[in-house]
C-alpha positions as a LaTeX table, in Angstrom:
\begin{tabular}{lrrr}
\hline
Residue & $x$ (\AA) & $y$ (\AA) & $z$ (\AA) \\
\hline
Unk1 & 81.19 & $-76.23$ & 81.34 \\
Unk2 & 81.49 & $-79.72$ & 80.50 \\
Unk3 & 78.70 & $-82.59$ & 80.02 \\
Unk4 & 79.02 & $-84.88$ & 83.23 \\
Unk5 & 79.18 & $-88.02$ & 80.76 \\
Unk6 & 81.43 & $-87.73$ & 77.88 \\
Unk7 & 79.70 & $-86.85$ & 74.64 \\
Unk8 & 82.39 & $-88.08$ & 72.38 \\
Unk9 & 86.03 & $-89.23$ & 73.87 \\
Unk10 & 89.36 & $-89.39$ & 72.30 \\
Unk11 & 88.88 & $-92.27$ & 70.53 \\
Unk12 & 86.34 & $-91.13$ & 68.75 \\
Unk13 & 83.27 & $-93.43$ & 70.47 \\
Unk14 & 80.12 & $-91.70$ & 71.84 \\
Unk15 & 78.77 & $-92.37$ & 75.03 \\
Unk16 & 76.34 & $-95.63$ & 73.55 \\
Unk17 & 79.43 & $-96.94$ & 71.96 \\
Unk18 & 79.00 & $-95.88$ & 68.63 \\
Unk19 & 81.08 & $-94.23$ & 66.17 \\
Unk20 & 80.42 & $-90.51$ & 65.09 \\
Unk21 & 78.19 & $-91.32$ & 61.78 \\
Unk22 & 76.87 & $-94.57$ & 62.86 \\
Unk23 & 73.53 & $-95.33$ & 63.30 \\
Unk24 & 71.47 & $-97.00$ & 66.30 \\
Unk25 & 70.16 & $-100.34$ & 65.49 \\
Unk26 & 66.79 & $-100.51$ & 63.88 \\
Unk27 & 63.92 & $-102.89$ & 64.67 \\
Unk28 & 60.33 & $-102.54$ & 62.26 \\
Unk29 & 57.57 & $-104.55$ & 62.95 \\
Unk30 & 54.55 & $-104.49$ & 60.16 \\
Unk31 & 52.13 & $-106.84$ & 61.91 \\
Unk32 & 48.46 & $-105.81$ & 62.18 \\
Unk33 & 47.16 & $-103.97$ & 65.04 \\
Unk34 & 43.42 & $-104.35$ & 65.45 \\
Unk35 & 41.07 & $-102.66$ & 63.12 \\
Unk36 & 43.68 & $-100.21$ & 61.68 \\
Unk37 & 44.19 & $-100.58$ & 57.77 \\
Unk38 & 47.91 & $-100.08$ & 58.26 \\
Unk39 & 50.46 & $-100.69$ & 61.23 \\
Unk40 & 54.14 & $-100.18$ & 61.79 \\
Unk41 & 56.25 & $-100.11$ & 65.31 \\
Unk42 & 59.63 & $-98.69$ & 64.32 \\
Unk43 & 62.90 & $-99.23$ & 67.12 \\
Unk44 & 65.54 & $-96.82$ & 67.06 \\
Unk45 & 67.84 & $-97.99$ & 69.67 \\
Unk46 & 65.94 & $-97.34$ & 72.88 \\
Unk47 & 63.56 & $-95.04$ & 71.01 \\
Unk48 & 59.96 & $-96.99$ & 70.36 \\
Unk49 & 57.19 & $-95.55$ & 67.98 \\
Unk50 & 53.67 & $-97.76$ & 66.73 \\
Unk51 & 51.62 & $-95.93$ & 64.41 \\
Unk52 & 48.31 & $-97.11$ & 63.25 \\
Unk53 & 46.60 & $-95.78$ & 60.31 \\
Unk54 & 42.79 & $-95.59$ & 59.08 \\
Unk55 & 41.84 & $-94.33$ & 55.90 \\
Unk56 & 40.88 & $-92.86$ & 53.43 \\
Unk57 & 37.55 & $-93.17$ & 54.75 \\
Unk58 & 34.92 & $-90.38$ & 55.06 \\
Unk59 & 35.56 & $-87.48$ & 57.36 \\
Unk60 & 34.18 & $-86.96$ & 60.56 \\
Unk61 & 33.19 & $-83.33$ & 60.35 \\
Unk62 & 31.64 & $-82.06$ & 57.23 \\
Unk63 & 32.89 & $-78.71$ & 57.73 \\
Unk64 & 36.55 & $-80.29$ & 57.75 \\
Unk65 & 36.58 & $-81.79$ & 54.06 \\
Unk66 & 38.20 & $-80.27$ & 51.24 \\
Unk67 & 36.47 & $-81.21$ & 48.05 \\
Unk68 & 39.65 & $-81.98$ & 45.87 \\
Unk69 & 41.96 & $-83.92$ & 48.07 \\
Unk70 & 41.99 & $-85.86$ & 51.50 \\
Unk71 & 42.73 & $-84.08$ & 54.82 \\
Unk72 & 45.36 & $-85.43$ & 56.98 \\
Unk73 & 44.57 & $-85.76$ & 60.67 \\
Unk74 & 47.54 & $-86.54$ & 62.45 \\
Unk75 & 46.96 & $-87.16$ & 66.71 \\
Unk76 & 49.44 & $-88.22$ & 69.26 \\
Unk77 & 49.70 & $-89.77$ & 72.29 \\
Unk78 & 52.89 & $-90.24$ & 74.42 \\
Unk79 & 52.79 & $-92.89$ & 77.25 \\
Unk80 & 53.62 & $-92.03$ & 81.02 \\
Unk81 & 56.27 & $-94.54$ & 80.90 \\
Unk82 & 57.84 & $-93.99$ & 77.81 \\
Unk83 & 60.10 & $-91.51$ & 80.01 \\
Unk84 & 62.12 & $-91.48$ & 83.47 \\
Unk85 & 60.24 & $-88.31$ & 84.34 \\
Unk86 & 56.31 & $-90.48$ & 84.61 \\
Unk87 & 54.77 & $-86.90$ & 83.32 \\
Unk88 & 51.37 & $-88.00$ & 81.76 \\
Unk89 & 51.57 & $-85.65$ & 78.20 \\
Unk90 & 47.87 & $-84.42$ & 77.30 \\
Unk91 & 46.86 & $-84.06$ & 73.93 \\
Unk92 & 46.91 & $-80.29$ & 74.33 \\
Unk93 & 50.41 & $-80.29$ & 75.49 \\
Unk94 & 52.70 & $-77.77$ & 73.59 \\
Unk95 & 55.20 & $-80.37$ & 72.34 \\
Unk96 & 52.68 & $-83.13$ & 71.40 \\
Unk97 & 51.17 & $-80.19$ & 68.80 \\
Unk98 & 54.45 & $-79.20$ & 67.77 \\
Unk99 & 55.26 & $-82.79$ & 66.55 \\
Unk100 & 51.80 & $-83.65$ & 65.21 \\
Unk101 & 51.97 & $-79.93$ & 63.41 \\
Unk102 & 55.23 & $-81.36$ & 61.67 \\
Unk103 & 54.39 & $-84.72$ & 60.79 \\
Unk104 & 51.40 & $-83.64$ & 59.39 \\
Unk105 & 53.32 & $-80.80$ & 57.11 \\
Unk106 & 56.15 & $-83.94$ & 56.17 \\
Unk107 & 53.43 & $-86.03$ & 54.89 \\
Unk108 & 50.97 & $-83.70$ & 52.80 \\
Unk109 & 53.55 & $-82.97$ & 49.57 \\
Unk110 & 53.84 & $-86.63$ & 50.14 \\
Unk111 & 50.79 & $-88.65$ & 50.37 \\
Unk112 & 48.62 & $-88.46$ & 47.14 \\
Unk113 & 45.47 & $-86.85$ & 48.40 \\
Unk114 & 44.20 & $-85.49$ & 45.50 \\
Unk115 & 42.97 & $-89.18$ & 44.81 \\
Unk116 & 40.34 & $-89.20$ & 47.63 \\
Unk117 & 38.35 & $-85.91$ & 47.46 \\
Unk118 & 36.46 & $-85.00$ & 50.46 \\
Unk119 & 38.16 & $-88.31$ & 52.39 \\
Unk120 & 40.08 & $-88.17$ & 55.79 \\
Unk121 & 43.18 & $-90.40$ & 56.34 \\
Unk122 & 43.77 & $-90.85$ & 60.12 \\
Unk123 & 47.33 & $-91.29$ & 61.92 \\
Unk124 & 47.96 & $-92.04$ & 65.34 \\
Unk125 & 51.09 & $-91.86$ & 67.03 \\
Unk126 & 51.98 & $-93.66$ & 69.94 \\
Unk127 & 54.83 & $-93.06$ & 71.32 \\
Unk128 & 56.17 & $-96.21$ & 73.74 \\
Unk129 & 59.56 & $-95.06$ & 74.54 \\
Unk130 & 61.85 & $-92.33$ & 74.49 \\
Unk131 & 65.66 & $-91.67$ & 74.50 \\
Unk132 & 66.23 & $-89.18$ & 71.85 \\
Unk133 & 65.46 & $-89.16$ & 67.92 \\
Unk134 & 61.51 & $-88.94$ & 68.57 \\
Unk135 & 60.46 & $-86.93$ & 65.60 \\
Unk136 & 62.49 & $-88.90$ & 62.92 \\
Unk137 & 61.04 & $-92.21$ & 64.65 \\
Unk138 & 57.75 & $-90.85$ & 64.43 \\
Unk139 & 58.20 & $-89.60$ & 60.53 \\
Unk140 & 59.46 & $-93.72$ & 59.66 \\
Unk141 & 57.13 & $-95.20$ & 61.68 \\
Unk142 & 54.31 & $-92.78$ & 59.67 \\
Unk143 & 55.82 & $-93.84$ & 56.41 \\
Unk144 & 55.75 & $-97.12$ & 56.91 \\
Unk145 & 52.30 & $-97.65$ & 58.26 \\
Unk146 & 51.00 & $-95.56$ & 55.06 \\
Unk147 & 52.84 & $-97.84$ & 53.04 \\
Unk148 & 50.70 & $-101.19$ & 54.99 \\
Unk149 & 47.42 & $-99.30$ & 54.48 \\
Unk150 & 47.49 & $-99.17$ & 50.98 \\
Unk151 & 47.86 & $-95.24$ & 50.76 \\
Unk152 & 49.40 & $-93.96$ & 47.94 \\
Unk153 & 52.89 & $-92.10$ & 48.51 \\
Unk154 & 55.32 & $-90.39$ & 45.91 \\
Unk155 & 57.90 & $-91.91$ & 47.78 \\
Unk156 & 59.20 & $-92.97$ & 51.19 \\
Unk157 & 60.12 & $-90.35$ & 53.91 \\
Unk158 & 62.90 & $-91.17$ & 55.77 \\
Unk159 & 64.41 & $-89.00$ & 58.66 \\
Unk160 & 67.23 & $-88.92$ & 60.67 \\
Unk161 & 68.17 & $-86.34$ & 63.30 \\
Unk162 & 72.05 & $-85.11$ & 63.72 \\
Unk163 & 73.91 & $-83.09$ & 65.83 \\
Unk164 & 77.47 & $-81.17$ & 66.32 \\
Unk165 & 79.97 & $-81.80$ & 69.15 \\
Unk166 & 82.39 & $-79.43$ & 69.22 \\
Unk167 & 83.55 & $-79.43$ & 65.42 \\
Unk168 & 82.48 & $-83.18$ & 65.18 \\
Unk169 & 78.92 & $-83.76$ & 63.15 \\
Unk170 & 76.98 & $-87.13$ & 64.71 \\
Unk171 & 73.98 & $-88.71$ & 63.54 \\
Unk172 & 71.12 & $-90.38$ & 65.36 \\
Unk173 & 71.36 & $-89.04$ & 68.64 \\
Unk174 & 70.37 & $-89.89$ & 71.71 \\
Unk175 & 68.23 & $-87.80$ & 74.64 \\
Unk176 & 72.05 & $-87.06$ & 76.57 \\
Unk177 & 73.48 & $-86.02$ & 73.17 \\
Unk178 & 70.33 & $-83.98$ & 72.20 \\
Unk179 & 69.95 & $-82.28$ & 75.93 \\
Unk180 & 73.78 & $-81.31$ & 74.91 \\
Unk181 & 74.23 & $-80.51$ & 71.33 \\
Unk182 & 72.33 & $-77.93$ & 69.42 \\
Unk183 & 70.86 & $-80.60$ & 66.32 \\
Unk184 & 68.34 & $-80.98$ & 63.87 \\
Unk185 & 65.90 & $-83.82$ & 62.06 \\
Unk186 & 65.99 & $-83.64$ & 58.47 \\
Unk187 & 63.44 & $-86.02$ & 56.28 \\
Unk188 & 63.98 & $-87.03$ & 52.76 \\
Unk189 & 62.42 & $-88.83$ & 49.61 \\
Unk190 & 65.24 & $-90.90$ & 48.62 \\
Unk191 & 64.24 & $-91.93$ & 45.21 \\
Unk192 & 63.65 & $-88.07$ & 44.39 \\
Unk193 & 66.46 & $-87.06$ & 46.56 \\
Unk194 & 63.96 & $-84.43$ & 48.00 \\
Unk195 & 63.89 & $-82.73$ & 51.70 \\
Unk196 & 60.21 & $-82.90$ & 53.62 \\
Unk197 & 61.26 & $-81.68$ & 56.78 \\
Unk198 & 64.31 & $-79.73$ & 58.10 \\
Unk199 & 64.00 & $-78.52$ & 61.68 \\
Unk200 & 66.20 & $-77.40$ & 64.54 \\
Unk201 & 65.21 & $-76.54$ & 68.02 \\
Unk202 & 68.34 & $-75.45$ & 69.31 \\
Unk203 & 71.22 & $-72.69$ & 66.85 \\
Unk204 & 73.13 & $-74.22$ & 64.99 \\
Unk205 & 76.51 & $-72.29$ & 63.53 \\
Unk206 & 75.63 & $-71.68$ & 59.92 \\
Unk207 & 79.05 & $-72.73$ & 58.92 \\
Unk208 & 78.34 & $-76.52$ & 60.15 \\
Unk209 & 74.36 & $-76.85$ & 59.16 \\
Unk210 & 75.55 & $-77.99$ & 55.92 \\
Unk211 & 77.92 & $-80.59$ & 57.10 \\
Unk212 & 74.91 & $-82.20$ & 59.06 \\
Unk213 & 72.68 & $-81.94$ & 56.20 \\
Unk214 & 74.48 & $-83.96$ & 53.81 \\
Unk215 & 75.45 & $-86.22$ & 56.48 \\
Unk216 & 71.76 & $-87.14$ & 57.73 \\
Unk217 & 70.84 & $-87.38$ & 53.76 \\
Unk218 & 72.90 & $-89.86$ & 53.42 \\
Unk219 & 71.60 & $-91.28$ & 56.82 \\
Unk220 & 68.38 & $-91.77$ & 55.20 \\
Unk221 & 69.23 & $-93.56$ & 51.99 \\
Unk222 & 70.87 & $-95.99$ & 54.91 \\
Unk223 & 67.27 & $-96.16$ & 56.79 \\
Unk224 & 65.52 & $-96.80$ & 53.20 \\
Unk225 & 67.19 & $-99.83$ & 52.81 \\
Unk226 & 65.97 & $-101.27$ & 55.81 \\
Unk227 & 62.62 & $-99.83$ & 55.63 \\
Unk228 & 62.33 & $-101.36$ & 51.89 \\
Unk229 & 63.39 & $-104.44$ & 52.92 \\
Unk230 & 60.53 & $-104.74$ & 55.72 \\
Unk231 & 58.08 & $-103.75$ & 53.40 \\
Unk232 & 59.47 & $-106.22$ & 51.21 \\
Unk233 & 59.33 & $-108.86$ & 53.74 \\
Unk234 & 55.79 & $-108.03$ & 54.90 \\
Unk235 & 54.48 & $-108.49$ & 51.30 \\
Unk236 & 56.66 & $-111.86$ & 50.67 \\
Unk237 & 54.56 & $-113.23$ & 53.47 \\
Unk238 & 51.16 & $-112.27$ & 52.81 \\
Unk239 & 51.39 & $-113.82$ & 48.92 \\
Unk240 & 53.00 & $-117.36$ & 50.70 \\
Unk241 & 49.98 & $-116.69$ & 53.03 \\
Unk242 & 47.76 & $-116.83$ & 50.23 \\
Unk243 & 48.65 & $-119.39$ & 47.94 \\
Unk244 & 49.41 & $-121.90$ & 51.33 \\
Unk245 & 45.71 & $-121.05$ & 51.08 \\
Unk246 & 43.15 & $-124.22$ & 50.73 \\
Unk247 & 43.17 & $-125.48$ & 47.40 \\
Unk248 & 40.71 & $-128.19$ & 45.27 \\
Unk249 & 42.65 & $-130.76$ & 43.86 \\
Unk250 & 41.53 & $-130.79$ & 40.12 \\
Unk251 & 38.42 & $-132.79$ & 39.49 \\
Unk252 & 37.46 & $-132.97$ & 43.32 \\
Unk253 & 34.95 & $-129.71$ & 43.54 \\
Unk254 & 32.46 & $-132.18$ & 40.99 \\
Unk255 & 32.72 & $-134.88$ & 44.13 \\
Unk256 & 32.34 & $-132.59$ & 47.05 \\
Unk257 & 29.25 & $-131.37$ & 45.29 \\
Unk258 & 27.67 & $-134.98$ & 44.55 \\
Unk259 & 28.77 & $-135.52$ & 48.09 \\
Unk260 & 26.66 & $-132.73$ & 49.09 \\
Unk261 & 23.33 & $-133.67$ & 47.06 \\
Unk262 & 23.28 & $-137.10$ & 49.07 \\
\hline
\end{tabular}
């Protein structure tokens, strides 16, 4: 039985417009969100993640802390509107545990916690708006606001989630393609070339899993790049923050003292 809107047509364009292997555009904002230590909101096409991050700091529960290395605590919370169907998600919900279980299990080869003994690092995940690739938006989003608070990481994660239509592979795929197409989100280090994360909800034919893979590996060097270079950016204006900072001109701070005394 066919989809009711065409997955991929002859010419080789999905449904969005896009070719087979290209990706949605990508929006990252690194600006501070209240009290957290580290921010990030992350845009995959229509797909919109903010993750705020507090930590290391000291755990909650006593009975929780490990006395070599930090404990990740990883909680989610999907908005009402972030989908057509207005279902309020609790934080009990099946699915929200599910993701939280496997961002938490991507990030703890990753994050350094054997530098904060009996320490808690925080991550919450809030989910603005959804039309397919959750998971991997969640996984940059993570990275990224990690990377703002000052935790130490052995490298980036990025992820990127793929599919197979027909014989065709695609990458980055949207809630019609996913609802369609049995796919998977892989997550890699790029610098190590390592894999945090590969999982599918739907079968996939064994013969095809490795076309995918290699395909949504290279997807993430792609994301790196543009995850680096908002890093990068984010720094470059916090040091021209700080030296537009007020200055003395040289032999004035003797003045504004004597101006002080009288």
């Amino acid at each position: 039985m066919s989809s009711r809107v065409e997955i991929l047509n002859d010419g080789g364009f999905r449904s969005d417009g896009r070719k087979q292997y290209e990706l949605r555009d990508i929006t990252i904002d690194l600006s501070q969100q209240g009290t957290a230590d580290g921010s990030a909101t992350i845009t995959h096409g229509l797909t919109q993640v903010m993750v705020t991050v507090f930590g290391p700091r000291e755990a909650k529960m006593r009975s929780q802390t490990l006395h070599d290395r930090a404990v990740l605590n990883v909680e989610m919370n999907v908005a009402p509107f972030s989908t057509g169907e207005r279902r309020k998600r609790s934080r009990a919900d099946r699915r929200i545990l599910e993701l939280s279980a496997a961002i938490e299990s991507t990030f703890e080869p990753v994050v350094q916690t054997s530098l904060y003994p009996r320490s808690q690092i925080d991550i919450y995940v809030h989910v603005l708006q959804q039309d397919g690739g959750l998971l991997q938006a969640c996984i940059n989003a993570t990275t990224l606001a990690l990377i703002i608070a000052g935790v130490p990481l052995h490298d980036f994660v990025c992820a990127v989630s793929g599919g197979v239509h027909s014989t065709e592979p695609l990458l980055d795929l949207t809630t019609l393609e996913e609802n369609d197409l049995p796919n998977l989100t892989v997550a890699v280090m790029p610098r190590t070339r390592k894999v945090t994360l590969v999982t599918m909800e739907t079968r996939l034919h064994v013969d095809r899993f490795r076309d995918i893979f290699e395909l949504a590996c290279e997807a993430g060097q792609a994301i790196h790049k543009e995850m680096k270079r908002a890093v990068r950016d984010r720094t470059v204006a916090l040091v021209g923050a700080m030296d537009a900072g007020p200055k003395h001109p040289s032999g004035d701070p003797d003045r504004d003292v004597m101006m002080e005394d009288r």
